[in-house]
Structures are given as C-alpha cells and as structure tokens.
N, C-alpha and C positions, 0 to 999 in steps of 0.2 A: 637457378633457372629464372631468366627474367620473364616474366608475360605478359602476352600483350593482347587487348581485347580487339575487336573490328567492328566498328562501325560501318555497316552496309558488307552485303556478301553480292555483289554483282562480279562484273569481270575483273575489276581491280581487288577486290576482295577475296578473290576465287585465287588469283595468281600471289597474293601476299599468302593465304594460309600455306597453300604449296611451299613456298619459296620461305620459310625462316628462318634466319641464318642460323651457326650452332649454338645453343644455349638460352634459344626464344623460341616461346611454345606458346600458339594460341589457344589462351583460357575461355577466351569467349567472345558472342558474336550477338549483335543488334542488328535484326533486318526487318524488313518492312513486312515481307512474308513469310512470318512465322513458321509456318508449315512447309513452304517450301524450304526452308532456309535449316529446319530437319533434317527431312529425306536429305540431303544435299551431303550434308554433316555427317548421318547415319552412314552414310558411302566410303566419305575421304578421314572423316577424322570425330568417331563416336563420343569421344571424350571432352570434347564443346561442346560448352554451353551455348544454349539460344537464350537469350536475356531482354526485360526492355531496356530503351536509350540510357535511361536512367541508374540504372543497374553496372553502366561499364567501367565505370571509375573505381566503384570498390570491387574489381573483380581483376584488376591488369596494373600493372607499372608502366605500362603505355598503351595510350590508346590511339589508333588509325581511324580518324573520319575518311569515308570515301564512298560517301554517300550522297552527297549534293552539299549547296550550298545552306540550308533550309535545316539539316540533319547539324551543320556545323556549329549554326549560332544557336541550336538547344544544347548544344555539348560543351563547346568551349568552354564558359564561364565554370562548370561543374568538374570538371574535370582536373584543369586549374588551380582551384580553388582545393580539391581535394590532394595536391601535392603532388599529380602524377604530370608525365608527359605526354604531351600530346602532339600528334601529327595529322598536317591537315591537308589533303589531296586539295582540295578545294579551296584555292587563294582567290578566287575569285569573290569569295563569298569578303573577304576582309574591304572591298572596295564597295559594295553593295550593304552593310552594315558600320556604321563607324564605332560601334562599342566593339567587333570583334578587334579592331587596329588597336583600340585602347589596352584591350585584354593582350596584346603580341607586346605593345610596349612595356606591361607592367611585369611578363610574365615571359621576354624575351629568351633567357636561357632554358623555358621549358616547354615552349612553345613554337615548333617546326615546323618549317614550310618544302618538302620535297622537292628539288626541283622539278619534277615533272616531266617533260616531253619534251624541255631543251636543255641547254647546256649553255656555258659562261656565263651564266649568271655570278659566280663569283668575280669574275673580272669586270661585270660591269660594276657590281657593289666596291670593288678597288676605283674604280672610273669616277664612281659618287663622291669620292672623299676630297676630289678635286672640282672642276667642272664639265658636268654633262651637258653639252649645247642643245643633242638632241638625240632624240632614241625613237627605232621604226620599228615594227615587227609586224611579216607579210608569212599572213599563213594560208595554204591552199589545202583544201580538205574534198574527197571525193566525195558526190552526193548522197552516198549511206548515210555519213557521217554528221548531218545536218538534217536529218527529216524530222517533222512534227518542231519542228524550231517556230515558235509562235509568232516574231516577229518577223521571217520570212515570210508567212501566210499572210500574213497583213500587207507586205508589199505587193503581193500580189505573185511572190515568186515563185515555183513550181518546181524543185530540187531535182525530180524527176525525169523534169520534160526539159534541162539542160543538156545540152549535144554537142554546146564549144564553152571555153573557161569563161567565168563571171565574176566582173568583181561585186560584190553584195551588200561588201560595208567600206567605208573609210570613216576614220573617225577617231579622236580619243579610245584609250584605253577604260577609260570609265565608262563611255558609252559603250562601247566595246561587252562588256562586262554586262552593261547592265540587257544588253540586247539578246546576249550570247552566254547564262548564266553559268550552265552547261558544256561549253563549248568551248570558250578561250583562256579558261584559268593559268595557258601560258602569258600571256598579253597580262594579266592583273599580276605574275611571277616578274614578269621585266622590267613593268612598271614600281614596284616594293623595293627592287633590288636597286634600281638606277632614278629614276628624277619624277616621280609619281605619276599617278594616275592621268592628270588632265595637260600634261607635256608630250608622254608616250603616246606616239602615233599609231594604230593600227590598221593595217589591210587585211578582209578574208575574201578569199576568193574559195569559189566551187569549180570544180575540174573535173569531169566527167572520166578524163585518160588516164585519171593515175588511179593509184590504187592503197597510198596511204598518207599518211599528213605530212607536210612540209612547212616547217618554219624558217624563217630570215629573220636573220637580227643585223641590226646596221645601228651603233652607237659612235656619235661622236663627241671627242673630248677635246683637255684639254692637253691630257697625258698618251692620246693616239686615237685610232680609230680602230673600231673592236665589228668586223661582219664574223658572223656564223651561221650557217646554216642546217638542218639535218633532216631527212625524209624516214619518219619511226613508222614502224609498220604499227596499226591495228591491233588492238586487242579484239579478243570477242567481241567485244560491242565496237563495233569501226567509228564512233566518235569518240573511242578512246585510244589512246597510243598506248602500245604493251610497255615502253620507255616509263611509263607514270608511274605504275607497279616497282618495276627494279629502281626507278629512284629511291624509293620509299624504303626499299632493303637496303640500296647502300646507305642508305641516311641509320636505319638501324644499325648496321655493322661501326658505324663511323662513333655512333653513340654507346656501344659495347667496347671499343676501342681495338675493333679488330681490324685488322691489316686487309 
C-alpha cells in the first residue's frame, strides 16, 4: 500500500482524500486548522493523522501540497531531500521562488507538477523541443472566483459590482503569477511546459455570465499551431477548478503504473 500524506485539507484536499486511486491510502494530513481539520477527519476517514508541515515526509511515500504557494516552498526542499515524492498543485509558487525551479531541476524525476485545470500541456512541452514563437493563455473566471485578490483592491476594482466581462490583467506569465498567486497556477503550468515565464502572454478576464473557469491556450510553433480550450467547472471553492484535484489522481495512477 503506497501512502500519501496532504498537505492542506481545503477543497482540493477534501476531493484527493475521497478519490484514492486502488492501493493509496491517506496516512496523513497538515492543515492550517488543526482542529478543524479533526472533526473533518473524525467524519470521513478516523484513521489520519493530523500532523505538523514538518512531520509529512516521514509519514507518506508521497506527499500533495495543495495548500498555497507559501505551504510549497516550506515543504519542497524536506521532502526531497527525504527520498520521497512530491506533488505540487501550486506551480505557481516555482515562478515566485527561484530555489523551488532549482529543487524541480535537481530533483526532476520526483518532483510533479499536475497539470491542473488544463490540458495539452504535453504537446506544448513536444512544441519546446523545437521552436515556440509564442504562447497566450486567456482565462475567464466568474467573480466568486477572484474576491479578496489584493491586487484587484488596489486597482480600484470591485469584483462585485461587475455587470458586463472585464479584462483585468494583460501581461507576462510572471506578472501574471506574481499578481494572481492564488489564482493562475495554470498560466505559471504553460509557461514551465513551453517557453518560460517572461515570453508566455496572459489574459484574465472577470465574467459576471458564466458560471465556471475558462481557459484558451494559443501556441505557436515551428512544428504547428496547438489552440485548446476547456470550461472546468468549480470546486467548492469557485477559484478552484474540481479538474485540479483529478489531475492530481491521474498523475498518481500514472505513477502506480495503473491503466
């Protein structure tokens, strides 16, 4: 039986303990509210442990950050280093830290990145190995999905009191990232995979009509031109895509070598 610990028990945490594939069992769980993160436990699965950050590597054969970017770069390095694998919901956190890039390249075969809330990211990583001219990604997100976003407050923007689409950002994937820390870890996924941070263009726009996240991918090469798009619905927490979770299962199954 492999197992795997969880860093962070929010919505994407909530849907990985559920969802195990056969032969992974969560041993244990690091959350920020200890006591919530009990009762929670006591409910679905008595038999995990609640632990501190510190504690998850020698308690798992693989451990899931999925707790922010802030949770990532106290775990990475430890976990790593302690021989296990690690899965990081949060790519975004790798553009916002340059020792966690160092820790992915030293530490490449045990160190995952899900993809997340899109898809063909393997084909653009085929696209890299030639020339990438250029890479876009336009994501539209309903205003749940953005509230208490610090750098929106500062523009003066009101998530709220939007009533027709807005575009809010254009900009680098870095800036992207560094605005949105929370929020576009697909944008820092497209960027890793295809022609870095400060090349990858990002658009987010705020939509009052829709009702779950939308991303466009537009890469051009030298080997074709790669659009994809997908509209994932929501997790419980509506800035999260429920798509982020089951990445993270297939990516287990794929590393169990199950079909």
């Amino acid at each position: 039986m492999t197992t795997i610990a969880l860093a962070g028990l929010g919505a994407i945490g909530r849907s990985l303990l559920q969802g195990m594939p056969e032969g992974m069992q969560v041993s244990a769980v690091a959350a920020r509210d200890e006591e919530a993160a009990r009762a929670y436990l006591a409910m679905v699965a008595p038999s995990v442990a609640v632990v501190p950050l510190a504690q998850l590597a020698e308690r798992a054969d693989i451990v899931i950050e999925c707790a922010g970017p802030r949770v990532l770069e106290q775990l990475a390095a430890p976990v790593l280093q302690a021989g296990k694998q690690l899965l990081a919901m949060s790519a975004g956190a790798l553009l916002l830290a340059p020792g966690l890039l160092a820790l992915r390249e030293q530490y490449r075969h045990r160190f995952h990145l899900p993809s997340g809330a899109i898809g063909g990211l393997d084909a653009v990583a085929a696209m890299a190995e030639g020339e990438i001219r250029s890479a876009r990604l336009v994501t539209r997100k309903p205003p749940a999905a953005l509230r208490e976003v610090a750098w929106l407050a500062q523009q003066g923007i009101v998530v709220e009191q939007l009533r027709q689409p807005q575009r809010v950002f254009c900009g680098t994937a870095a800036e992207a990232v560094r605005h949105f820390p929370d929020n576009l870890n697909v944008a820092a996924a497209l960027s890793l995979a295809g022609i870095g941070p400060e090349r990858t263009m990002v658009e987010l726009w705020i939509d009052p009509a829709i009702g779950s996240n939308c991303h466009a991918i537009e890469v051009e090469s030298d080997s074709g031109r790669l659009q994809f798009s997908i509209q994932a619905q929501p997790s419980a927490n509506p800035g999260t895509s429920s798509l982020a979770a089951r990445s993270a299962l297939a990516l287990l199954r794929r590393l169990a070598g199950s079909p």
